[in-house]
N, C-alpha and C positions, 0 to 999 in steps of 0.2 A: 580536545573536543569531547563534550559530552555523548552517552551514546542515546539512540532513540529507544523510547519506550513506545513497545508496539501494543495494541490492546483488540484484543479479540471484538469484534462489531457482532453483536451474539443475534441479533434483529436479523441476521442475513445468514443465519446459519441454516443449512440445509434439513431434509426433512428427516433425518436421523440424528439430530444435534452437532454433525461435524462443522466447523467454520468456515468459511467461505470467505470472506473479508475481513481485514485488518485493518488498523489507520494509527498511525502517529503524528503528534503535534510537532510542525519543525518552524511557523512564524515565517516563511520565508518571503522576500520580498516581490519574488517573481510566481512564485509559486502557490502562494494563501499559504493560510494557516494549518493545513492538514493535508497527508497523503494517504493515498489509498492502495492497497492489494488486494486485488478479487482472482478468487481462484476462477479460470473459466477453463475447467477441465484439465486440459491437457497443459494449457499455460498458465502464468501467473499475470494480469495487466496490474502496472503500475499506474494510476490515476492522479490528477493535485488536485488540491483544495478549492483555488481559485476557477478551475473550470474542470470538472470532474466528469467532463464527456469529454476531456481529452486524454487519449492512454501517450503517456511519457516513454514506457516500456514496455516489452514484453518477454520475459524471464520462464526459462524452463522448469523454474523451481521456487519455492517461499525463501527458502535461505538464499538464492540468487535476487532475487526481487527487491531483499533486505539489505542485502549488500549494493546493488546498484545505488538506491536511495541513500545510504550511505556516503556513497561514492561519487556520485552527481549533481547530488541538490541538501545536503547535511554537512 
């Protein structure tokens, strides 16, 4: 299995330049072509491509968030 390349979304980065969202290309058939991680504080929401008002997950952590997607839908 290939692994995902995740890519900083710098457009959404806060107002001290830290990042705030992420997204990698995974083609998936149920899913679209892109996933998303938005930090919303305290949590991490896992987002898809194909309808990205849907949160898939919600992860304590960026490295947890990573691995879900991973682990779920990659």
């Amino acid at each position: 299995m290939a692994r995902l390349k995740w890519n900083i979304v710098h457009e959404c980065d806060d107002d001290n330049g830290n990042p705030t969202q992420w997204a990698a290309e995974i083609n998936h058939p149920d899913y679209g072509r892109f996933v998303w991680i938005d930090d919303e504080g305290e949590k991490f929401g896992v987002y898809s491509g194909k309808n990205c008002n849907t949160k898939l997950a919600e992860c304590k952590s960026l490295a947890s968030a990573k691995r879900w997607v991973a682990t779920y839908i990659f």
